[in-house]
PyMOL Python script that loads the backbone (N, CA, C, O; Angstrom):
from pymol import cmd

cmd.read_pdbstr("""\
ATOM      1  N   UNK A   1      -0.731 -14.320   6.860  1.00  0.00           N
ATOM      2  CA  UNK A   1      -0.394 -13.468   5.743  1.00  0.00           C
ATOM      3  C   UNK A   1      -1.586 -13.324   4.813  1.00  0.00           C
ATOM      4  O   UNK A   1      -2.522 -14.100   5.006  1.00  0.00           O
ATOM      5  N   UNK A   2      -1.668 -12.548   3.952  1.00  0.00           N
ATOM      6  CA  UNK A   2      -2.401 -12.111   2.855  1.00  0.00           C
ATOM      7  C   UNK A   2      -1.756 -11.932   1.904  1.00  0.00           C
ATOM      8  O   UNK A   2      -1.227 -10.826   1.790  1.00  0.00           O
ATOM      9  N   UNK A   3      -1.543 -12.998   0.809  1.00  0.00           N
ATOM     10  CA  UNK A   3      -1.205 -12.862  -0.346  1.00  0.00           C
ATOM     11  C   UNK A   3      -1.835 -12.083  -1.464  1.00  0.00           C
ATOM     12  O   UNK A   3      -3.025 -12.218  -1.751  1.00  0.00           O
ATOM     13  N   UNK A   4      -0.974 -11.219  -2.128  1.00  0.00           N
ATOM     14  CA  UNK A   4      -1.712 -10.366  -3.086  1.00  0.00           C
ATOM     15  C   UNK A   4      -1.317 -11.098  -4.383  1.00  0.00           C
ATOM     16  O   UNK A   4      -0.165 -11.529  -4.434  1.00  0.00           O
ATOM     17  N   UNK A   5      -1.959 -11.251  -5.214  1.00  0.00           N
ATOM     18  CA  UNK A   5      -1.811 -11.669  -6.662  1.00  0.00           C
ATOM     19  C   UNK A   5      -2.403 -10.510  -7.530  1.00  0.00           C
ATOM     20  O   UNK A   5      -3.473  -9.902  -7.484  1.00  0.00           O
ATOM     21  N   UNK A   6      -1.017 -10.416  -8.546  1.00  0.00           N
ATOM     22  CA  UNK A   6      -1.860  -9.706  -9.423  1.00  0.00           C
ATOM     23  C   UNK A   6      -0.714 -10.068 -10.446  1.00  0.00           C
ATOM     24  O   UNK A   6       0.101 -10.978 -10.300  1.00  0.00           O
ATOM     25  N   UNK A   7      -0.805  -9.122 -11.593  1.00  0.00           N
ATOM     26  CA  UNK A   7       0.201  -9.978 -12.332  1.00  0.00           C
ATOM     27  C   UNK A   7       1.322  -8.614 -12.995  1.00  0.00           C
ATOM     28  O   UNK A   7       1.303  -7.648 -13.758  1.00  0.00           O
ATOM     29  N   UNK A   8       2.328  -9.459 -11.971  1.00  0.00           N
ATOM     30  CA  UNK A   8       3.810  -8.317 -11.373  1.00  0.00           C
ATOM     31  C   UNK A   8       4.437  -7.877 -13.087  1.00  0.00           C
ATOM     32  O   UNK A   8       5.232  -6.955 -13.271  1.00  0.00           O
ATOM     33  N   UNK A   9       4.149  -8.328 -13.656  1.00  0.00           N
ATOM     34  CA  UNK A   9       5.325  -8.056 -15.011  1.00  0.00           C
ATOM     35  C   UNK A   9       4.038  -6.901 -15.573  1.00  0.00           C
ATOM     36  O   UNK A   9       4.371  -5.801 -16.015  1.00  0.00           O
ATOM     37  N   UNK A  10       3.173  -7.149 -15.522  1.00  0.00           N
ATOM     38  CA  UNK A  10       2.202  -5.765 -16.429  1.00  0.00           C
ATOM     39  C   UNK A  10       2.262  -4.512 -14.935  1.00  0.00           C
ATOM     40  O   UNK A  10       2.689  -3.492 -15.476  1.00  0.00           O
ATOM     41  N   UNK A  11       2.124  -4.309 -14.005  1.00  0.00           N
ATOM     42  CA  UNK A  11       2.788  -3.844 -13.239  1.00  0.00           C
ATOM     43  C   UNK A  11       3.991  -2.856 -13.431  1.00  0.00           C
ATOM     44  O   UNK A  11       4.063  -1.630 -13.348  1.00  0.00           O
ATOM     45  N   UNK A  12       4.993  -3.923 -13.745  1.00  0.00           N
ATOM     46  CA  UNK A  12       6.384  -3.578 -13.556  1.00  0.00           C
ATOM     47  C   UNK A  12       6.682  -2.827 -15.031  1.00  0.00           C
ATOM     48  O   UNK A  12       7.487  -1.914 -15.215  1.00  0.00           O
ATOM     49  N   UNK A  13       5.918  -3.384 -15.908  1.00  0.00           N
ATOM     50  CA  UNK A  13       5.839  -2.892 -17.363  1.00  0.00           C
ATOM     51  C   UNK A  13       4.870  -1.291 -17.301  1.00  0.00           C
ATOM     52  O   UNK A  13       4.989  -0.524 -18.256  1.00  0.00           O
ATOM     53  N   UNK A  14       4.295  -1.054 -16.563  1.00  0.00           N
ATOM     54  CA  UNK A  14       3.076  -0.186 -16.312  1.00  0.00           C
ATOM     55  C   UNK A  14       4.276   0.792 -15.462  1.00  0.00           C
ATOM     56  O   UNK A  14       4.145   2.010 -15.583  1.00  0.00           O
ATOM     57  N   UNK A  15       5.019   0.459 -14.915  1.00  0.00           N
ATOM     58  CA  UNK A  15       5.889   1.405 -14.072  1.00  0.00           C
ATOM     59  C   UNK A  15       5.461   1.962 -12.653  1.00  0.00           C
ATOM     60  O   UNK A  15       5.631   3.076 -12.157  1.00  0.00           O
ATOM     61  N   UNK A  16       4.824   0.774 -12.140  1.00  0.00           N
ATOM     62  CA  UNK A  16       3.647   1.192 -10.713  1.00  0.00           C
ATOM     63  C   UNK A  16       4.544   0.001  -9.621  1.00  0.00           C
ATOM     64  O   UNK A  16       5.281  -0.979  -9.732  1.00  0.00           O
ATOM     65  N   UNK A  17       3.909   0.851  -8.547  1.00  0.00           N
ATOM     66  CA  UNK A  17       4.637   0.214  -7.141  1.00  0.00           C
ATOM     67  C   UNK A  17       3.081  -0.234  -6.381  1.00  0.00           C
ATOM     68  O   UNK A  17       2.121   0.519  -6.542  1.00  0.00           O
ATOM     69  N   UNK A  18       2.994  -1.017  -5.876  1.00  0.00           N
ATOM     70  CA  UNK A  18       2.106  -1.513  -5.007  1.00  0.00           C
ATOM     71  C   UNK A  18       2.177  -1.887  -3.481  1.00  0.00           C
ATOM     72  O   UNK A  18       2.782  -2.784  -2.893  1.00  0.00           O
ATOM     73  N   UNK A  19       1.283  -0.806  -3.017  1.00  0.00           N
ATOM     74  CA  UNK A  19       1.189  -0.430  -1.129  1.00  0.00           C
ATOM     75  C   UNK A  19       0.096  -1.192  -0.706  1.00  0.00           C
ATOM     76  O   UNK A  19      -0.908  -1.170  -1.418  1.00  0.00           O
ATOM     77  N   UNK A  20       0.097  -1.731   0.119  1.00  0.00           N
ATOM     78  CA  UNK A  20      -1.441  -2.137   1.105  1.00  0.00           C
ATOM     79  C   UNK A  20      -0.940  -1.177   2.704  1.00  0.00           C
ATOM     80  O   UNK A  20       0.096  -1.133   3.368  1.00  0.00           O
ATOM     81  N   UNK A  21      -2.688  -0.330   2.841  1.00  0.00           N
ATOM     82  CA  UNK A  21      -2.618  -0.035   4.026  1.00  0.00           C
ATOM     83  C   UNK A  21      -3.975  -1.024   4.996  1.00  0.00           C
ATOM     84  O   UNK A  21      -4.971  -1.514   4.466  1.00  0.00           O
ATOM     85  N   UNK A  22      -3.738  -1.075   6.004  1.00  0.00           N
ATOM     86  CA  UNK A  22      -4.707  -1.848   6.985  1.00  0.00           C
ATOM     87  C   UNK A  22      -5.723  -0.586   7.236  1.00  0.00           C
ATOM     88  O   UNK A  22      -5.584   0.627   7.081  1.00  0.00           O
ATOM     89  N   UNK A  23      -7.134  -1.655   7.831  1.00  0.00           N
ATOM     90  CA  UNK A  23      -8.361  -0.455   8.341  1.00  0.00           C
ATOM     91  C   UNK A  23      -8.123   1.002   9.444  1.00  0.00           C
ATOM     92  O   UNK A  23      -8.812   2.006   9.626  1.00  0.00           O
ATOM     93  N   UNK A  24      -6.709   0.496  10.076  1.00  0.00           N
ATOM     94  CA  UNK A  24      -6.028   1.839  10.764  1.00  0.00           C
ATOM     95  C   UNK A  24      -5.193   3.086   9.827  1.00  0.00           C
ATOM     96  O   UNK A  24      -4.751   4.160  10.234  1.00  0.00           O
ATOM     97  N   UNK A  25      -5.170   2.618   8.712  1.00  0.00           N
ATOM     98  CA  UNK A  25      -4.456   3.516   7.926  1.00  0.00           C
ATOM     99  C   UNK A  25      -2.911   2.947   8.050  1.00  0.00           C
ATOM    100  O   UNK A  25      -2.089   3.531   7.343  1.00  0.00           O
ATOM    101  N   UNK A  26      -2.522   2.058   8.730  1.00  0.00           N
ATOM    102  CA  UNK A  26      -1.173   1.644   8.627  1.00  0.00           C
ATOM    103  C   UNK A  26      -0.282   1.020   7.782  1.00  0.00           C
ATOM    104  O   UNK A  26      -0.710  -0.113   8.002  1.00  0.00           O
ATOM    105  N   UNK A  27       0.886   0.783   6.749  1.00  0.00           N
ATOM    106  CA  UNK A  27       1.541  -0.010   5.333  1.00  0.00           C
ATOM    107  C   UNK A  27       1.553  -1.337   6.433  1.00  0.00           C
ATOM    108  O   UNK A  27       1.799  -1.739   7.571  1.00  0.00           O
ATOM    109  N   UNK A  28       1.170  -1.576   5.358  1.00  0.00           N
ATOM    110  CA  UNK A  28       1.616  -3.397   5.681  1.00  0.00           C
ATOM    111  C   UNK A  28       2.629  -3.926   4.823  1.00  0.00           C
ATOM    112  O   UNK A  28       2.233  -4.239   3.700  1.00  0.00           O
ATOM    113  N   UNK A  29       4.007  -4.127   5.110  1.00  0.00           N
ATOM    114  CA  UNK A  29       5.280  -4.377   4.454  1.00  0.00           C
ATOM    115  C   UNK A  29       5.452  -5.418   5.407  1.00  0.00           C
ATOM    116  O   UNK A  29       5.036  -5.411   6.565  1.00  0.00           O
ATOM    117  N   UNK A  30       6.282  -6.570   4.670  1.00  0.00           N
ATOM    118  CA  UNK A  30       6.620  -7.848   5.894  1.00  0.00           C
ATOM    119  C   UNK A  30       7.869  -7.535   5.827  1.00  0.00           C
ATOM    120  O   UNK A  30       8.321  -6.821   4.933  1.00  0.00           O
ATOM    121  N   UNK A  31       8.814  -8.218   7.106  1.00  0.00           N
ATOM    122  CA  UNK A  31       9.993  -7.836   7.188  1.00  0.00           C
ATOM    123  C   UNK A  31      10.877  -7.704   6.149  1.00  0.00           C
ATOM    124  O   UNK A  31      11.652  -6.748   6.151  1.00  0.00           O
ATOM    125  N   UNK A  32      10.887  -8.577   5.184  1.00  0.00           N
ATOM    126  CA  UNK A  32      11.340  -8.688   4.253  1.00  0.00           C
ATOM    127  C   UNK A  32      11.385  -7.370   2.769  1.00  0.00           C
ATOM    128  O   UNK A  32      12.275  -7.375   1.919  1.00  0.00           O
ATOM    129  N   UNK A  33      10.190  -6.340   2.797  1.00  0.00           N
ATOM    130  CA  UNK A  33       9.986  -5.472   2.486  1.00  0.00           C
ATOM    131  C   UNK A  33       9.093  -5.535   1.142  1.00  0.00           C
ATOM    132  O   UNK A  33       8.996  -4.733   0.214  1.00  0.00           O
ATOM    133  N   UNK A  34       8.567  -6.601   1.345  1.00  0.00           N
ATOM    134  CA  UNK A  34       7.605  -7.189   0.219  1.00  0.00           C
ATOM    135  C   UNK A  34       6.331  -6.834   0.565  1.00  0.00           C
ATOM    136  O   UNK A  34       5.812  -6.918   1.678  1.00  0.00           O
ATOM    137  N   UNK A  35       5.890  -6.457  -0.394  1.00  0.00           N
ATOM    138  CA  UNK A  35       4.239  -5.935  -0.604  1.00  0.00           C
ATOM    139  C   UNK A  35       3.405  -7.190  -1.213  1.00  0.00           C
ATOM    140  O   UNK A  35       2.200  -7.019  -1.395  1.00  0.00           O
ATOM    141  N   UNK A  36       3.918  -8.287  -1.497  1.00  0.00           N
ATOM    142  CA  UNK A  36       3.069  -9.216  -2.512  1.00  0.00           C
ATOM    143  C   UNK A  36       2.600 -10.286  -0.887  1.00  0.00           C
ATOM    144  O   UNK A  36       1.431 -10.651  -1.018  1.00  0.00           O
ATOM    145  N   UNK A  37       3.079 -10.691   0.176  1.00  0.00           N
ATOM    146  CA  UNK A  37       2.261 -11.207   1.207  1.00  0.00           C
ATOM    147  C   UNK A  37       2.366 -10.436   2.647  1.00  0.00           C
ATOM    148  O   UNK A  37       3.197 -10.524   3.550  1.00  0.00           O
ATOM    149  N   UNK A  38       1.239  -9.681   2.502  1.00  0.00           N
ATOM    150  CA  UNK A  38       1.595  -8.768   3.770  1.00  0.00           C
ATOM    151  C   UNK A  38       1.084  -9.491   4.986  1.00  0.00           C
ATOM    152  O   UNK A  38       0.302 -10.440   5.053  1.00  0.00           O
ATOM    153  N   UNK A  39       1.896  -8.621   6.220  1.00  0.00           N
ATOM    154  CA  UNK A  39       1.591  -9.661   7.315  1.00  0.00           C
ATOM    155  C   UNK A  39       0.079  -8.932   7.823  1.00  0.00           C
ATOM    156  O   UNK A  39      -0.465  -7.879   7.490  1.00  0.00           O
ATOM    157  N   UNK A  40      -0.341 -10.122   8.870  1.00  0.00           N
ATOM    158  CA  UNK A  40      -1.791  -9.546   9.239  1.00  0.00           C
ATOM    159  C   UNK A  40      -1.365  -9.252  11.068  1.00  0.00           C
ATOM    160  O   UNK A  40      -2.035  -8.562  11.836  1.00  0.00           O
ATOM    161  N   UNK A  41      -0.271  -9.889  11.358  1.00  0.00           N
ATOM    162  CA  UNK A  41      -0.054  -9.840  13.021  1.00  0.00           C
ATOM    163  C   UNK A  41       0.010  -8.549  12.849  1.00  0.00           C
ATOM    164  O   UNK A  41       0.305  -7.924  11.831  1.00  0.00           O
ATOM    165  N   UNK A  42      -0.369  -8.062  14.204  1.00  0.00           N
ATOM    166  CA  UNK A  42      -0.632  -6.431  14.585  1.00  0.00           C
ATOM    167  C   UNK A  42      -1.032  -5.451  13.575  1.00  0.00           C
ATOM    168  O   UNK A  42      -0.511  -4.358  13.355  1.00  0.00           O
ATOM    169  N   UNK A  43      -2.105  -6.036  12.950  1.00  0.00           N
ATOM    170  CA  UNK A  43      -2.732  -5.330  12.231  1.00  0.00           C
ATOM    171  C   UNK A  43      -4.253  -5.351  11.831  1.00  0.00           C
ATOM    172  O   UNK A  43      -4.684  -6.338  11.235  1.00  0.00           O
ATOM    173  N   UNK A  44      -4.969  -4.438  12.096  1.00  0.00           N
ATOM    174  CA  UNK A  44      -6.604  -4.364  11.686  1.00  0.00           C
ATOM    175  C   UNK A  44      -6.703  -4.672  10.129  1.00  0.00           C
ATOM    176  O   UNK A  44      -6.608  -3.970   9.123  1.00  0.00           O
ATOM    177  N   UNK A  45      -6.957  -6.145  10.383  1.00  0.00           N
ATOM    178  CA  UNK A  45      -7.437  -6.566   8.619  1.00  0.00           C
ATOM    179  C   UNK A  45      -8.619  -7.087   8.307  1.00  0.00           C
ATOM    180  O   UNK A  45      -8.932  -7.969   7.508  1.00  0.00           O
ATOM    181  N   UNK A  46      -9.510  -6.137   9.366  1.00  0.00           N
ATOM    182  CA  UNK A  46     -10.855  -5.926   8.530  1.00  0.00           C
ATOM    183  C   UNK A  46     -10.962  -5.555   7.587  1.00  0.00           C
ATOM    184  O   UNK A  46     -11.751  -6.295   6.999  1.00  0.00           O
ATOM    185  N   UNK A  47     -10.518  -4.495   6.737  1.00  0.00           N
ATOM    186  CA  UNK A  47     -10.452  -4.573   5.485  1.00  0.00           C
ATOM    187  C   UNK A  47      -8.719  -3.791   5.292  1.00  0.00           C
ATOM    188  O   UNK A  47      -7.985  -3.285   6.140  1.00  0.00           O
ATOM    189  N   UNK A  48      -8.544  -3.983   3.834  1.00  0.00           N
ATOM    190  CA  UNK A  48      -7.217  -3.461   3.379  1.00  0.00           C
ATOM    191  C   UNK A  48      -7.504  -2.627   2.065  1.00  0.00           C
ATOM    192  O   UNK A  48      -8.077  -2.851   0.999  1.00  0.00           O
ATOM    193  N   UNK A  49      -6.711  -1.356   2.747  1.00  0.00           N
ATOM    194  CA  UNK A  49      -7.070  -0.816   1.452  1.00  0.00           C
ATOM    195  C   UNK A  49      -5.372  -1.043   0.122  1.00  0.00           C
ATOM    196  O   UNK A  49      -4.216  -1.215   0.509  1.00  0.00           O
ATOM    197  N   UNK A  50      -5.733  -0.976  -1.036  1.00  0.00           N
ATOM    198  CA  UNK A  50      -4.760  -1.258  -2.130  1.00  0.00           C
ATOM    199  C   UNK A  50      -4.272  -0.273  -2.781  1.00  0.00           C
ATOM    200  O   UNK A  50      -5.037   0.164  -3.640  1.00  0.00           O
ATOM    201  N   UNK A  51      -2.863   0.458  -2.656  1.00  0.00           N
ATOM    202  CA  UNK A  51      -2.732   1.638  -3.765  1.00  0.00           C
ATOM    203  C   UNK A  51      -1.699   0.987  -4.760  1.00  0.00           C
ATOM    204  O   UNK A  51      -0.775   0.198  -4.560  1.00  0.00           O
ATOM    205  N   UNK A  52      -2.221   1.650  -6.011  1.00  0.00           N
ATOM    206  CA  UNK A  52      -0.816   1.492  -7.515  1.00  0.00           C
ATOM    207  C   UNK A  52      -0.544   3.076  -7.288  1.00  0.00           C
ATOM    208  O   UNK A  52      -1.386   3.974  -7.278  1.00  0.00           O
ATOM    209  N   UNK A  53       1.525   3.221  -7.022  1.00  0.00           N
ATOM    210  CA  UNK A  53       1.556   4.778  -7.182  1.00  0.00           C
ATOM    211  C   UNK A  53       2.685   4.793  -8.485  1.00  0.00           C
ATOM    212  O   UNK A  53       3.333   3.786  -8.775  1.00  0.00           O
ATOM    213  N   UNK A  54       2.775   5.697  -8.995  1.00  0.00           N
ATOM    214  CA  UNK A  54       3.781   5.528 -10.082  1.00  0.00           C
ATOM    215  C   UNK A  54       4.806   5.330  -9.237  1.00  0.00           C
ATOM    216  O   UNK A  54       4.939   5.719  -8.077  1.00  0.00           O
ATOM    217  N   UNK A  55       5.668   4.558 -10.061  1.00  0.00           N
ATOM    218  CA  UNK A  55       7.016   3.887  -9.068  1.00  0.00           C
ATOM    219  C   UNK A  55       7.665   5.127  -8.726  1.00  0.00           C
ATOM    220  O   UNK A  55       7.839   5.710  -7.655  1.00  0.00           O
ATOM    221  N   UNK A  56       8.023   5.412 -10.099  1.00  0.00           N
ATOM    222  CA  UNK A  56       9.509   7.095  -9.577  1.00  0.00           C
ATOM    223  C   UNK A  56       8.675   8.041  -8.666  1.00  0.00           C
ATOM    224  O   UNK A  56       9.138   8.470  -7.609  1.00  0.00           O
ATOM    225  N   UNK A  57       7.732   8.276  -9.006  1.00  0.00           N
ATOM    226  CA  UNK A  57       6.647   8.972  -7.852  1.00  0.00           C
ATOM    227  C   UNK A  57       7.139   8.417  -6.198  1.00  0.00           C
ATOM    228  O   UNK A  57       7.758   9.141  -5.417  1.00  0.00           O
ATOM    229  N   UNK A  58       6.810   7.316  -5.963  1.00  0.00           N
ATOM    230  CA  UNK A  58       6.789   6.426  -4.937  1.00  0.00           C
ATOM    231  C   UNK A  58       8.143   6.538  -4.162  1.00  0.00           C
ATOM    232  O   UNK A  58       8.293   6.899  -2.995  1.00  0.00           O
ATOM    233  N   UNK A  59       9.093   6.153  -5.056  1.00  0.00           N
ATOM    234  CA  UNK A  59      10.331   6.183  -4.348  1.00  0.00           C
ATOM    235  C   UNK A  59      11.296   7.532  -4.444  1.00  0.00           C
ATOM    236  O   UNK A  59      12.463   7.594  -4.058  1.00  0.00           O
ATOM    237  N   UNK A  60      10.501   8.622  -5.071  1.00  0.00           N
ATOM    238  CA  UNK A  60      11.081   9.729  -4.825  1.00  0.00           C
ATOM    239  C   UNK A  60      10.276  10.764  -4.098  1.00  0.00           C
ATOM    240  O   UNK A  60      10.861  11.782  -3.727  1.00  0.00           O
ATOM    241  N   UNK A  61       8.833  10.594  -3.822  1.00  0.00           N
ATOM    242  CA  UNK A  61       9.060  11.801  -3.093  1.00  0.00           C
ATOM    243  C   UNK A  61       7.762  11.309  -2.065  1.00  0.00           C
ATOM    244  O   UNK A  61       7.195  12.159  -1.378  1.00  0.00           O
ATOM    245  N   UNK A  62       7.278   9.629  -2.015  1.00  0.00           N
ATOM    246  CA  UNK A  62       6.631   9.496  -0.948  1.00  0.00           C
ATOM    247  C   UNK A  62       7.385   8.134  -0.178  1.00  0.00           C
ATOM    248  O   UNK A  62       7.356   8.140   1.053  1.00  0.00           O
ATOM    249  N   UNK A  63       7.829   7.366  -0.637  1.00  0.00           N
ATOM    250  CA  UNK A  63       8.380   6.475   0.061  1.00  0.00           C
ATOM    251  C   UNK A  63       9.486   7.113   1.596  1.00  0.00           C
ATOM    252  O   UNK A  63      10.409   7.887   1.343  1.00  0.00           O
ATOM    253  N   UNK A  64       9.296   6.793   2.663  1.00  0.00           N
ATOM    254  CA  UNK A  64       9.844   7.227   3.065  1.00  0.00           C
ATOM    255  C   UNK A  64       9.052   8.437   4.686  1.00  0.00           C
ATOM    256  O   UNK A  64       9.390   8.969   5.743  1.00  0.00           O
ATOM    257  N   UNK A  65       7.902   8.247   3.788  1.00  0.00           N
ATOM    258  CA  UNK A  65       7.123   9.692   4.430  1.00  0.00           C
ATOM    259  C   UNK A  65       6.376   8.847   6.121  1.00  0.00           C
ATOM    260  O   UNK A  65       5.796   7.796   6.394  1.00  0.00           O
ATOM    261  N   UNK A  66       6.781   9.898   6.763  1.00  0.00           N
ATOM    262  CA  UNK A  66       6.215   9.745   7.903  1.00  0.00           C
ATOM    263  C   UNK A  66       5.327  10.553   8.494  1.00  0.00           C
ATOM    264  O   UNK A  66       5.658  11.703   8.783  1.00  0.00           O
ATOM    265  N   UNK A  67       3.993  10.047   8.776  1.00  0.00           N
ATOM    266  CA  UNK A  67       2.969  10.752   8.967  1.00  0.00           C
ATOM    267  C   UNK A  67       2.758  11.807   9.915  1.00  0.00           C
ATOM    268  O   UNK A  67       3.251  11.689  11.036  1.00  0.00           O
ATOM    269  N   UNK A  68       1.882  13.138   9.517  1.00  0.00           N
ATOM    270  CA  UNK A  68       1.774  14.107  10.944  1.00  0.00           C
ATOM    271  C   UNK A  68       0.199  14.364  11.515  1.00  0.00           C
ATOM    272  O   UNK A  68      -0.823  13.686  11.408  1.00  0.00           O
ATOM    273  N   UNK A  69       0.409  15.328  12.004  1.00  0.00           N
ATOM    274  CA  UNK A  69      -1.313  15.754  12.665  1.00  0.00           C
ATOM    275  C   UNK A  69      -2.340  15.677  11.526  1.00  0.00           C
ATOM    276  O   UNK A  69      -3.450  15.175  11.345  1.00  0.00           O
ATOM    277  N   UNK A  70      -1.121  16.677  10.596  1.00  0.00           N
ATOM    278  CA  UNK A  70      -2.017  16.917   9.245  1.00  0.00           C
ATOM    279  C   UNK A  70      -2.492  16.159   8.388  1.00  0.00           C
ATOM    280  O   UNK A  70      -3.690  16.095   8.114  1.00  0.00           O
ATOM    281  N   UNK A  71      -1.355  15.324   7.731  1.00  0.00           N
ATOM    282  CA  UNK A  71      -1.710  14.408   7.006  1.00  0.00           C
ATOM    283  C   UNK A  71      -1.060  13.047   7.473  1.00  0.00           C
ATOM    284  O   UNK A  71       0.132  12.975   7.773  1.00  0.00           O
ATOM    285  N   UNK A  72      -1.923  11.978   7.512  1.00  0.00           N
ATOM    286  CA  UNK A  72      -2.165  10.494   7.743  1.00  0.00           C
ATOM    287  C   UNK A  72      -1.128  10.181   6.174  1.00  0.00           C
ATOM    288  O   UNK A  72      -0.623  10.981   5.387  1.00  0.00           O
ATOM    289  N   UNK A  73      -1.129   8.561   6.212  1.00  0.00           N
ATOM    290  CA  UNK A  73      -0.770   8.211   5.417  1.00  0.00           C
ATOM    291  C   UNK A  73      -1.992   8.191   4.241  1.00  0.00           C
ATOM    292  O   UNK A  73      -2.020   8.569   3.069  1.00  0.00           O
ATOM    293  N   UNK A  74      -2.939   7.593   5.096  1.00  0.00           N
ATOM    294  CA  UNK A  74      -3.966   7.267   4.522  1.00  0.00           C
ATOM    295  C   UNK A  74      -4.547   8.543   3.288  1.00  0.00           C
ATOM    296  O   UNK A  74      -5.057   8.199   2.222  1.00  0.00           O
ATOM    297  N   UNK A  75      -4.367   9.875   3.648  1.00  0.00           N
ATOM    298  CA  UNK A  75      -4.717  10.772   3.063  1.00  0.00           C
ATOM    299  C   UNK A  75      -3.812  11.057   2.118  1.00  0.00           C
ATOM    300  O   UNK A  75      -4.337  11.517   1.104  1.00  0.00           O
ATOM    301  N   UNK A  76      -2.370  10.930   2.062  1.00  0.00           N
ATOM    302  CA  UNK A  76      -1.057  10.921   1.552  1.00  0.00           C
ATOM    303  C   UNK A  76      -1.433  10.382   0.291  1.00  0.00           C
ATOM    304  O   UNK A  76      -1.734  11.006  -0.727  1.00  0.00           O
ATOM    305  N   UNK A  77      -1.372   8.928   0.505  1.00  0.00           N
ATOM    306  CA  UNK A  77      -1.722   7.536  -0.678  1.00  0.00           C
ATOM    307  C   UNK A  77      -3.120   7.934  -1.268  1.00  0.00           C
ATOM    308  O   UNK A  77      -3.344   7.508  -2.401  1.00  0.00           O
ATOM    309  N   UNK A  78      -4.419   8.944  -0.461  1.00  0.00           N
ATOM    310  CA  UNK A  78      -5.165   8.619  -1.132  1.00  0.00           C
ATOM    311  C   UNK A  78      -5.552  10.072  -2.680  1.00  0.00           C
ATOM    312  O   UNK A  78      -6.336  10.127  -3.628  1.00  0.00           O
ATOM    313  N   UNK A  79      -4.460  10.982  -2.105  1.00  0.00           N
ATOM    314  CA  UNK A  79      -3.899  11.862  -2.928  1.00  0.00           C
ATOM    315  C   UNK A  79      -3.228  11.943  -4.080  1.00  0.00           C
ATOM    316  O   UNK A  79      -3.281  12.510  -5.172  1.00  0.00           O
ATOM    317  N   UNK A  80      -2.335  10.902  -3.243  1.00  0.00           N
ATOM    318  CA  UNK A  80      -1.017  10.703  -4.491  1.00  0.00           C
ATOM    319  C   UNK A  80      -0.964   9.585  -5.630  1.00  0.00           C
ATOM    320  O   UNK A  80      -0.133   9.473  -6.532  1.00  0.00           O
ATOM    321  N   UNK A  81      -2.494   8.486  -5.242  1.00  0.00           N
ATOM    322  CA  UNK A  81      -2.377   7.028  -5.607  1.00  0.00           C
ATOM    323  C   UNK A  81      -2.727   7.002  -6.996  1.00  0.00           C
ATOM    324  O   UNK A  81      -3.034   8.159  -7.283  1.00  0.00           O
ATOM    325  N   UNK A  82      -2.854   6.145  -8.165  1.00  0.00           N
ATOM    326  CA  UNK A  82      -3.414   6.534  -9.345  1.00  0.00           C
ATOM    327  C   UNK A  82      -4.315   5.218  -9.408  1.00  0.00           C
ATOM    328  O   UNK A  82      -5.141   5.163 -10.319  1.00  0.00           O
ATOM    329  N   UNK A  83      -4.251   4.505  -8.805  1.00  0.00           N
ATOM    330  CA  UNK A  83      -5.580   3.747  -8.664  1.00  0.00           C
ATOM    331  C   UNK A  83      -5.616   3.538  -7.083  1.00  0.00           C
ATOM    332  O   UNK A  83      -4.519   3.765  -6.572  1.00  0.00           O
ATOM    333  N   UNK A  84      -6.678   3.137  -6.129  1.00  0.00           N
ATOM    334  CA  UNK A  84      -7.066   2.575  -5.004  1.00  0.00           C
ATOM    335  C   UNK A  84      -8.144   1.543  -4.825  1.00  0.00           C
ATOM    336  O   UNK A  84      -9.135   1.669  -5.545  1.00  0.00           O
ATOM    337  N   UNK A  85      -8.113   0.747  -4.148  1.00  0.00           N
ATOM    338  CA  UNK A  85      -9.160  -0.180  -4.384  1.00  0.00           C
ATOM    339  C   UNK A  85      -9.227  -1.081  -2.155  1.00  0.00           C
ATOM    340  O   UNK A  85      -8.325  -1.471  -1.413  1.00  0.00           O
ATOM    341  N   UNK A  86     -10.267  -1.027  -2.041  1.00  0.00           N
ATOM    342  CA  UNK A  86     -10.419  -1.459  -0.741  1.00  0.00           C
ATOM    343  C   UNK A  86     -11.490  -2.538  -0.663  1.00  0.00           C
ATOM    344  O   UNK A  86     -12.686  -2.446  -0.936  1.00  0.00           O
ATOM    345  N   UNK A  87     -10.611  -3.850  -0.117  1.00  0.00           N
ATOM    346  CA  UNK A  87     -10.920  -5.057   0.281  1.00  0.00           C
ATOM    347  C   UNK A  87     -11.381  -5.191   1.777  1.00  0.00           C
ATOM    348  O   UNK A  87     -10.622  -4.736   2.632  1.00  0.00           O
ATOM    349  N   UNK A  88     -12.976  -5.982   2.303  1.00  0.00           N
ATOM    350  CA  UNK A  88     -13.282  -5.301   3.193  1.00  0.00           C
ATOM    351  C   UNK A  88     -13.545  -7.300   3.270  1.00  0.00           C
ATOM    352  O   UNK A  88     -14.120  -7.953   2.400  1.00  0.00           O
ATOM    353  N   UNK A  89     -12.835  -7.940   4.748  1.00  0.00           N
ATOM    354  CA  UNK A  89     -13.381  -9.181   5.083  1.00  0.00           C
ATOM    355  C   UNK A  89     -13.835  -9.156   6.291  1.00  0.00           C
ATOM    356  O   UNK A  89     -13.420  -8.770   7.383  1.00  0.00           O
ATOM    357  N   UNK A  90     -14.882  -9.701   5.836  1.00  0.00           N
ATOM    358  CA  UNK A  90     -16.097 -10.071   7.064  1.00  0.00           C
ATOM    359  C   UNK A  90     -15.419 -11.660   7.468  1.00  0.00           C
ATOM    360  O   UNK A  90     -15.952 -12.357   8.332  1.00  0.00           O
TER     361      UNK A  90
END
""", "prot")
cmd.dss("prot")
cmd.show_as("cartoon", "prot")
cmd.util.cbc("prot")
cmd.orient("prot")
């Protein structure tokens, strides 16, 4: 796993949802549907990228979205995100 720390109440006070996608462009959600330790099995975690999307944003009109020819997720989140930030381990 990869634990994310950050600090959930300024967050939650900020009104933001927090995504990790892997170096394939894929969400990393653990079964459980938690974003705070994402799993690394079957997943390229050479690096991870990090989005904050506004929450009501998030769960109304991208959560949910399944990717096409056109647009990746990756391009989706990197559209819609209001911050991004990408963690790259060697």
């Amino acid at each position: 796993e990869i634990n994310l720390e950050y600090d959930a109440e300024k967050v939650m006070e900020a009104d933001y949802f927090i995504m990790a996608l892997d170096a394939d462009g894929n969400p990393m959600i653990s079964g459980l549907g938690s974003t705070d330790n994402l799993p690394v099995s079957y997943h390229n975690v050479s690096e991870i990228t990090i989005y904050a999307f506004d929450y009501c944003e998030y769960m109304d009109e991208i959560k949910g979205y399944q990717p096409t020819k056109e647009k990746s997720y990756r391009e989706l989140y990197d559209e819609r995100a209001a911050f991004s930030e990408t963690v790259k381990f060697e």
